[in-house]
One Martini backbone bead per residue (centre of mass of N, CA, C, O) as a GRO file, in nm:
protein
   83
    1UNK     BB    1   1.473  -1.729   5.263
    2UNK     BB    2   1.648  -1.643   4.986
    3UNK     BB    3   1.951  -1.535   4.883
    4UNK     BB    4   1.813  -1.365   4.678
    5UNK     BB    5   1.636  -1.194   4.828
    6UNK     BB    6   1.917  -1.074   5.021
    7UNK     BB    7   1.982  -0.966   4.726
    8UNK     BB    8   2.014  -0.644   4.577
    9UNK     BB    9   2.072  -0.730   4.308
   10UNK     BB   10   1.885  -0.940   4.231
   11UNK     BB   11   1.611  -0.721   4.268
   12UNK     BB   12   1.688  -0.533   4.059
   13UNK     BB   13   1.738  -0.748   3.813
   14UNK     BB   14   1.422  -0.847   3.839
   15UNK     BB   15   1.298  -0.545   3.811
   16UNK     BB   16   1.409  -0.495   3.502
   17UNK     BB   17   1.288  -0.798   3.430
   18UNK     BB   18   0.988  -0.657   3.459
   19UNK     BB   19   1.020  -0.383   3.301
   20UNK     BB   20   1.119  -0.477   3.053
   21UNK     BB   21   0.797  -0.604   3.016
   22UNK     BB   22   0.697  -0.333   3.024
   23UNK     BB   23   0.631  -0.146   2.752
   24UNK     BB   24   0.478   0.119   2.879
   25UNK     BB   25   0.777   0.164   3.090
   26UNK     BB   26   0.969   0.116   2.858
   27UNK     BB   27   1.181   0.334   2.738
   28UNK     BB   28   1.475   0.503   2.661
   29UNK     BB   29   1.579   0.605   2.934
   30UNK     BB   30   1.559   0.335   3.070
   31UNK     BB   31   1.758   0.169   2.915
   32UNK     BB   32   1.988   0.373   2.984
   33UNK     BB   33   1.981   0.256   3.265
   34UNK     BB   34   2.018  -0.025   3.232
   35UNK     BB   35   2.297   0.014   3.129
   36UNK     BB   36   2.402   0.178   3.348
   37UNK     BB   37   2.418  -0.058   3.548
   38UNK     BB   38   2.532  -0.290   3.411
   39UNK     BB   39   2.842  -0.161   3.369
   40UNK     BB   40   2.902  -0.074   3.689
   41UNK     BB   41   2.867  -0.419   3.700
   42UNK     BB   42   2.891  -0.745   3.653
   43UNK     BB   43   2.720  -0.843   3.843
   44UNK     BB   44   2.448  -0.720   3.687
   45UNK     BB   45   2.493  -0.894   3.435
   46UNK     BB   46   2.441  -1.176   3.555
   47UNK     BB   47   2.174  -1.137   3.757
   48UNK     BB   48   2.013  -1.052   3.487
   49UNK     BB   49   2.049  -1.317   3.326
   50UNK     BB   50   1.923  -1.496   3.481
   51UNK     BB   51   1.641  -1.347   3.503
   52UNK     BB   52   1.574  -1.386   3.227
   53UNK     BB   53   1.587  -1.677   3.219
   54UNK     BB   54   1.359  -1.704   3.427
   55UNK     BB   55   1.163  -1.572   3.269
   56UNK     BB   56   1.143  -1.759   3.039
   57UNK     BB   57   1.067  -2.017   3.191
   58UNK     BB   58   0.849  -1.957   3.267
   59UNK     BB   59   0.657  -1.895   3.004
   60UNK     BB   60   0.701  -2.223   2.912
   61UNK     BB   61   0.531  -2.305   3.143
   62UNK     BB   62   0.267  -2.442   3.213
   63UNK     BB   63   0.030  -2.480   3.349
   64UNK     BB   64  -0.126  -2.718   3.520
   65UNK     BB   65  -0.425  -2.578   3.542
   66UNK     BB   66  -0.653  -2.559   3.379
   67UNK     BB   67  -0.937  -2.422   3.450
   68UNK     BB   68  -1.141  -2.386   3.177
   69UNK     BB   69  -1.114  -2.690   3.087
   70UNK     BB   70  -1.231  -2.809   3.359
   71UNK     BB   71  -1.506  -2.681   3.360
   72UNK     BB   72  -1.625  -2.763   3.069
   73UNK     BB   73  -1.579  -3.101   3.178
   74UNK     BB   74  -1.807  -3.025   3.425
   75UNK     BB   75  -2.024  -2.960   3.229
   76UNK     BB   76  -2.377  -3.008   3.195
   77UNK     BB   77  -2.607  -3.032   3.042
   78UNK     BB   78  -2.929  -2.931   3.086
   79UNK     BB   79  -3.083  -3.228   3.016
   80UNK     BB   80  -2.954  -3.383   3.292
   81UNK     BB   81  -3.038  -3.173   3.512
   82UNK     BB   82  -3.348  -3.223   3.508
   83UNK     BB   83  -3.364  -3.594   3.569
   0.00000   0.00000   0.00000
């Protein structure tokens, strides 16, 4: 386990920015709380400024393997299946 998994503030701020990224489950009474965490102590700001970068960057990374473009690539017309 790595040392950010058992820190609870890491674990807080990684959930405030998987929350903060469902539309539908973040309204304003969330964001009021979300500020009152960060406000709290700078160590939740520093950890969520993180997380956040952690989540951009996840975002930008391509998957490894399309899947569905190696399935494409790998069927064949049916009239090749026949012969």
């Amino acid at each position: 386990m790595t040392e950010e998994q058992d820190d609870p503030v890491w674990r807080a701020a990684w959930a405030w920015v998987r929350r903060e990224h469902d539309r539908e489950g973040f309204d304003e009474a969330a964001r009021v709380e979300l500020v009152t965490w960060l406000l709290a102590d700078p160590l939740h700001r520093k950890a969520y400024d993180k997380a956040a970068r952690l989540w951009l960057l996840a975002g930008l990374v391509p998957p490894v393997v399309d899947v569905e473009a190696w399935k494409k690539s790998q069927a064949r017309p049916s009239s090749q299946e026949d012969a």
